[in-house]
Structure formats: C-alpha cells, structure tokens
C-alpha positions, 0 to 999 in steps of 0.5 A: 558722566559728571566731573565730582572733583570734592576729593581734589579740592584744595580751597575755593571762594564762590561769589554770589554777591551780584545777582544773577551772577556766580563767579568763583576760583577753586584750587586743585590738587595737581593743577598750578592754578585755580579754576575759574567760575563765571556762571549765569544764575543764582545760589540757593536762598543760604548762599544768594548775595554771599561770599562763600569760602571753602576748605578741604581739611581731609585728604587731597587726590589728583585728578586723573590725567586722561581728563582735562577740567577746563580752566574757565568754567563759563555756563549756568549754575544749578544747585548751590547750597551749604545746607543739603541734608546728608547722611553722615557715617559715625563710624569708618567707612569700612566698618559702616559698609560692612554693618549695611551688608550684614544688616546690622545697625549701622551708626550714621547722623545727618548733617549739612553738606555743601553742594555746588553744582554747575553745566559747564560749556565746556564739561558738562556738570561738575559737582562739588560734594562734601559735608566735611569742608570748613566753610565761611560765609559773608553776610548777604548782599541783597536776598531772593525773593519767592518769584526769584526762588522760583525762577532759581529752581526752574533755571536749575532744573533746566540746567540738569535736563539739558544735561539728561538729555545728551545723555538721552541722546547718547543712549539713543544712539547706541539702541541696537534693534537687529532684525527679528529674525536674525540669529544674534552674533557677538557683533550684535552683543556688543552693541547691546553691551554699548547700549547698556552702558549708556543707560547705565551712565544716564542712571547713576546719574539720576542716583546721584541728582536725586539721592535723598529726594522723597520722590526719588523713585517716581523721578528717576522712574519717569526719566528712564522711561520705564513706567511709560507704558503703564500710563493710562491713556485717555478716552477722547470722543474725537477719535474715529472708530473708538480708538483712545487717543492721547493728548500731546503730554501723553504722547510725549510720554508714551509714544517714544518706546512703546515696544519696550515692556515696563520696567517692574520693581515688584516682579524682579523683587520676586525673582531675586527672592526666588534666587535666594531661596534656590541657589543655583547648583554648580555642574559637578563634572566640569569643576575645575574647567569652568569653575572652582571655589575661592578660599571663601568657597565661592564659585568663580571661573578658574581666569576670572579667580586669577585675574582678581588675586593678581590684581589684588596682590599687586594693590597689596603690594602697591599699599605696602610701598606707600604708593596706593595713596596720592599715587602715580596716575599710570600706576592708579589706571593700572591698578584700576584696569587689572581689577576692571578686567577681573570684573569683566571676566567674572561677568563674562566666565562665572556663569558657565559653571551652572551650564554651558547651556544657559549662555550664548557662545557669541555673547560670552565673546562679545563680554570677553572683548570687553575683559581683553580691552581693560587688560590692553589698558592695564598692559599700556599702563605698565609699560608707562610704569616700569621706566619710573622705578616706582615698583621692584623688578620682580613686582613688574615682571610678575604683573606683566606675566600675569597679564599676558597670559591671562591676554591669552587665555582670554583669546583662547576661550574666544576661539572656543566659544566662537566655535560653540553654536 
C-alpha cells in the first residue's frame, strides 16, 4: 500500500531547478529530522524549473510506529503538481458525509490541490495530498518542452505500473485454486481471504491514482482484469482448422485468466436493487442466539453488537480525556484494533440471522480467525498501554474484560461451527 504521509506533514521544499532532477526535505511531525528527496525526473509543467516550498496549517498527526519511512527517499518521481483538480467540501466533513449518505445536495467547490507523488526504493509510493497547504513558489529556472512533457508523463506512468505490478504479483501469489473436487475447509477460506485482500489493496489503489480521471472506470477496469474476456478476439486466416488466434497484445490481455468470468457492473447493480426491494427476512426463532437488533433496530449478531459498543465506549471515553487527538500510538493501534475486530465479527456472525443454512460452517471459522487476530492485537496493545497511566483503572479493567471474553466467545463459536457440516 502507499505511504500518504499529508496529515503528518509539518513543511517541506522540493527543488526541480536542475532538470532531470528532484531533490527536496519534508518535516514530519514525530520524526527529529526531515526526510530527504533525491529523485531521478521531472515536475509537472506548473512545478518544473521551481522551487516549491510548503506548509501545513492544519492539524499535524504522527506517523504510526509499526512503519518506518526511510530518511533518504532515493527513486524516481511520478506526478508532481500544485494544480490537481479536486473536490473541495464547503462544509464540515461530518456534515458533508452525512448529506452524500442521505442523498441531499452536499455544498463542495473545486479547487487546486498539490499532488506530489514519488517510488521510493525504499517504500514503494508515497504520495503527498493536500489542497489546504500554503505554498510558494520560485519562478522557473528553465521550462519543459512538449517531447519533454511527453517523456515526463511516460516516465510517471512507468513509475506506477512497476509499482501495480508488486502488487500484481503480490495477488498472484496468494491465488488459492484447491482441486475441483475437493470439499472447501477453513484452510482453503483463509487463503481465499488473503487473496481478497490482496486484490483489494491493488484496488484502492487504483482508486486512489485515478480518482477524478474521466476514464476512470475503463482503467481500473483494464488494470483488474475484469473485462479480460469480454475482448473480441481477432479472425486471422493463418490459423489451422478455423480457429481465431489472437495477436501478442490480446494475448497479453486475455490469456493470463481465462477461466475467471468477467467481472460485470450492470449484473451486480441489478442484484443490489433487487436486495433493496426484498429485504432479507430475520429467522424469528433464533433472535436473540444469532441475532438481535441495536437501539436503531438494526440486525446484528449478539458478539458482533458487543464488540462494537465496547470499542465505542472506550473511543468516547479515550475523547473525553482528550487522548483520541495526536494520541499515543499503543492507545490509536488499540482503539483501532477493538474496532477492526468488531468489523470482522460482523462479516463473519451478522449473516446467520437469515439462516444457518446460507453459510459454510468452515468459512465462518476461517472469518472468525480473521476477528480473533485483530483482537490478539488490541489485547498486545493495551498491556503496552496500561503501564503509561494514560487512561483510569477502571477503563483498562473494563477494556481487558470486554476483550477476553469476547477472545472466548470467539473460540467458542469456532468450535461450534467446526462441528456443523
């Protein structure tokens, strides 16, 4: 995944002023000294030949401990630009999301943003995104011209595809394909699981490079392979016993998952609609065993409700000591994990309230291990927590509580499920 490092960012200063070459130091919040850029490339046509110096006036987080941003950022640059169109919200954020969900007009303008973009050997991309910095910037020492630009976004380009491709191969790694035959195990879930989470990263990605881009769709599209096989494939004469054949870019384009089905908007529009329109019915004789409704009167499982109003009393409590802010790194991953695991159990659990039967008792197990390793990392995390004093007695005692026995009732329902066939 990329580094975006804007909310850390104290200032910076990146030098463009020798073509070819991008050298720069950027101030985090948490880190004694800068980090420094020595890049091989070009700015975008607004930034080439500049000086660009940068602050953030807005609030300043530290970067999480379990990371380490390498202090000479030695690679290649991608996009560097102070004039990326962008969505602005002319409302808090809070406000705007909540008007979005409700399908009310939701006040936004659209304003500059800078963008700065570079492949580290180090850390892979790290990306700088902010349209509320203040910035300066010199005159231009010299200016691109149109086959400079051109090589500038090729190069760019090449920088991101060698980065899609770790992340390519990363996924083709994880591709878990068990013989046909055989029954599926929580084993054979898990792996699935891996393999959806790298596929996910590879497309948040992709939303995240090519947000705002007319051709979005078609180009993320392309990048997931999910309108491989719907390519029509070329007649060539040259083919024995009237077989199409495909030229090498088709091939390329084709080959590599032919046995995988396209993936298709329209079709899985439909069945969301469809799901609107008939809600799916609770089983009134298990309410209570593997469902109950929240004070919203939505459904949830009994741990999965738990889980999540204890991961939410202890962020309520964590704000009201003025620690949710800037905080303690132990106490954000342990705040963070607690409310993962209530995420995982709910993917895992919700479901059984319209039936058992619509589930795989191994790929319920396999989900809850998913839920009891985020809970391992919030129980790690708060006994890193507790000797700091940050929060009262009473708060860690009832965190920990809440954690073990939600740990056990996890493991119980492990074994339940492992029973079911």
């Amino acid at each position: 995944m990329a580094w975006r490092i804007h909310d850390s960012v104290i200032r910076g200063e990146i030098d463009n002023r020798v073509k070819g070459i991008v050298r720069g130091r950027v101030w985090l919040t948490g880190l004694a000294e800068p980090i420094t850029l020595e890049l091989k490339g070009n700015a975008c046509p607004d930034l080439a030949g500049c000086l660009l110096t940068f602050e953030n006036p807005g609030e300043k987080f530290p970067l999480h401990a379990d990371g380490h941003l390498h202090p000479l950022q030695r690679g290649a640059i991608g996009d560097l630009t102070a004039s990326r169109k962008v969505r602005v919200p002319d409302v808090p954020l809070e406000e705007f999301i909540r008007l979005r969900k409700a399908r009310q007009p939701a006040p936004e303008h659209m304003a500059n943003c800078l963008y700065l973009e570079w492949f580290s050997e180090a850390n892979g991309r790290v990306v700088i995104e902010s349209a509320d910095y203040k910035l300066s910037i010199s005159p231009p020492a010299w200016t691109l011209t149109a086959a400079e630009d051109e090589q500038r976004t090729r190069d760019a380009a090449a920088g991101f595809a060698g980065f899609m491709q770790k992340l390519s191969d990363a996924l083709e790694a994880q591709r878990h394909k068990p013989p046909e035959d055989k029954e599926w195990d929580e084993f054979d879930y898990e792996k699935l699981m891996r393999e959806s989470d790298a596929r996910t990263d590879k497309y948040i990605e992709l939303l995240d490079k090519y947000d705002g881009h007319p051709d979005a769709d078609r180009l993320i599209a392309e990048e997931m392979g999910w309108n491989k096989r719907s390519q029509p494939r070329k007649e060539s004469s040259g083919g024995e016993g009237g077989e199409p054949e495909k030229d090498e870019e088709e091939k390329a384009f084709t080959d590599a998952d032919d046995d995988e089905e396209p993936f298709d908007a329209e079709e899985m529009n439909r069945l969301c609609a469809e799901a609107a329109n008939e809600p799916l019915v609770p089983e009134p004789t298990t309410e209570g065993v593997d469902w109950v409704r929240d004070e919203d009167g939505d459904i949830s499982h009994p741990l999965s409700l738990r889980a999540f109003n204890s991961s939410q009393a202890l962020w309520h409590q964590c704000d009201e000591l003025d620690l949710v802010k800037g905080a303690d790194d132990d106490l954000c991953r342990l705040i963070s994990e607690f409310q993962i695991t209530g995420a995982k159990l709910a993917g895992a659990l919700d479901g059984l309230a319209y039936g058992r039967d619509r589930r795989d008792g191994a790929f319920t197990v396999a989900y809850l291990k998913r839920a009891l390793g985020h809970l391992h990392s919030a129980q790690a995390a708060l006994e890193k927590v507790a000797p700091k004093n940050l929060l009262p007695a009473e708060v860690l005692a009832t965190a920990r509580k809440d954690l073990f026995e939600i740990r056990e009732e996890i493991l119980r329902l492990m074994e339940e499920f492992r029973g079911e066939k």
